[in-house]
C-alpha positions in Angstrom: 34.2 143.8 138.7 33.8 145.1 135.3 35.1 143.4 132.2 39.0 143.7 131.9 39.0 142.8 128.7 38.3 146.3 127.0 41.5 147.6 127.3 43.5 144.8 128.2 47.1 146.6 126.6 46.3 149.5 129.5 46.2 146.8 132.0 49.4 144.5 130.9 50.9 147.8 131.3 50.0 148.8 134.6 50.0 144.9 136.1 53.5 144.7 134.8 55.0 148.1 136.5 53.3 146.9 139.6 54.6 143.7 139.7 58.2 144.5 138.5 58.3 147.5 141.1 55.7 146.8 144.0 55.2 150.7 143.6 53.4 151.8 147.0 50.4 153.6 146.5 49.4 151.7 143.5 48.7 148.4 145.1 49.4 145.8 147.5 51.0 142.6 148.0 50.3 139.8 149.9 51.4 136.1 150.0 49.7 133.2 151.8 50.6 131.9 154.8 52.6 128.7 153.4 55.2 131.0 151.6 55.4 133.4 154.5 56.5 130.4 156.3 59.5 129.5 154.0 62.7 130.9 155.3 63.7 134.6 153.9 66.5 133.8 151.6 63.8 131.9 149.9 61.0 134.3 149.9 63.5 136.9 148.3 63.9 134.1 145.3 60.5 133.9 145.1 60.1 137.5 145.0 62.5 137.8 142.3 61.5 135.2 140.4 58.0 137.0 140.4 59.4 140.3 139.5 61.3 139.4 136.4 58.4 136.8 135.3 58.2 137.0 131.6 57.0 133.5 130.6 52.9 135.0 129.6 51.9 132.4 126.8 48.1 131.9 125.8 48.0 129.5 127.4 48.5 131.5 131.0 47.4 134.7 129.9 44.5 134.2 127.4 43.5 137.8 128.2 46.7 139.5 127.7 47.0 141.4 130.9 50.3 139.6 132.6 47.9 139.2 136.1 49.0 135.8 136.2 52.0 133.4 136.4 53.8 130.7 137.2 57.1 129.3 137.7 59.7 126.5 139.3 61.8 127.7 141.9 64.3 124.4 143.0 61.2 121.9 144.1 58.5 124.8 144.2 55.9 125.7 142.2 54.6 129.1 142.8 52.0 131.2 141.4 51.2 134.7 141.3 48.1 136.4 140.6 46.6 140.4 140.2 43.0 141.2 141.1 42.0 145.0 141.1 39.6 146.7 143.6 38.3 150.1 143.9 40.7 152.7 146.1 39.1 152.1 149.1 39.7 148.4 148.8 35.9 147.8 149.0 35.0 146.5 146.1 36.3 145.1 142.6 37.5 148.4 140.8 34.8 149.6 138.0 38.2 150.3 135.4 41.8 148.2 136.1 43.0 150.3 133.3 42.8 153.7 134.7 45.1 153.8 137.8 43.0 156.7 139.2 40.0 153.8 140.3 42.4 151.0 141.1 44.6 149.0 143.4 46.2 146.4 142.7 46.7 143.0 145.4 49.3 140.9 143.9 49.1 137.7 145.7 52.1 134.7 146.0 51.0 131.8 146.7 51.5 127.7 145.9 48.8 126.0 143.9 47.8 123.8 146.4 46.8 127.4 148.4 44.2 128.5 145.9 
């Protein structure tokens, strides 16, 4: 993957519609199996929670692109993170700012998962 850091305004932009909206076609998301498991009233929380996220700090986003996040739901910690990859979901995208080259995989997870 290329440097994100170039345009990293284009790509706070574009992270943030994906992961307020999920918006099909421009990426993906994906939790791990430990949330999956959690029953679904839960996993909407969490899905909310990760949607209206607005806690970025430099200390969680030194780069300025809102890819990832963290936050307390009841006795859970979860995180959320955004890696880019080309179209075809081969490879790490050669430009996360232009839209055109990249999906998005947003991923939910617990830190204990990474």
């Amino acid at each position: 993957m290329t440097d994100t850091t170039e345009n990293p305004a284009r790509i706070r932009e574009l992270n943030d519609e994906f992961r307020k909206t999920f918006e099909p076609g421009t990426g993906t998301v994906v939790m791990t199996r430990a949330v999956s498991q959690l029953p679904p009233e839960t996993i909407t929380e969490i899905v909310k929670g990760v949607k209206t996220f607005d806690a970025f700090t430099e200390d969680n986003d030194p780069n300025g692109e809102h890819d990832f996040g963290n936050f307390k739901l009841d006795d859970l910690t979860i995180w959320f993170k955004i890696d880019y990859y080309n179209r075809d979901m081969t490879a790490g995208s050669e430009d996360p700012s232009d839209p055109e080259q990249t999906m998005r995989v947003l991923t939910i997870l617990f830190p204990e998962d990474y």
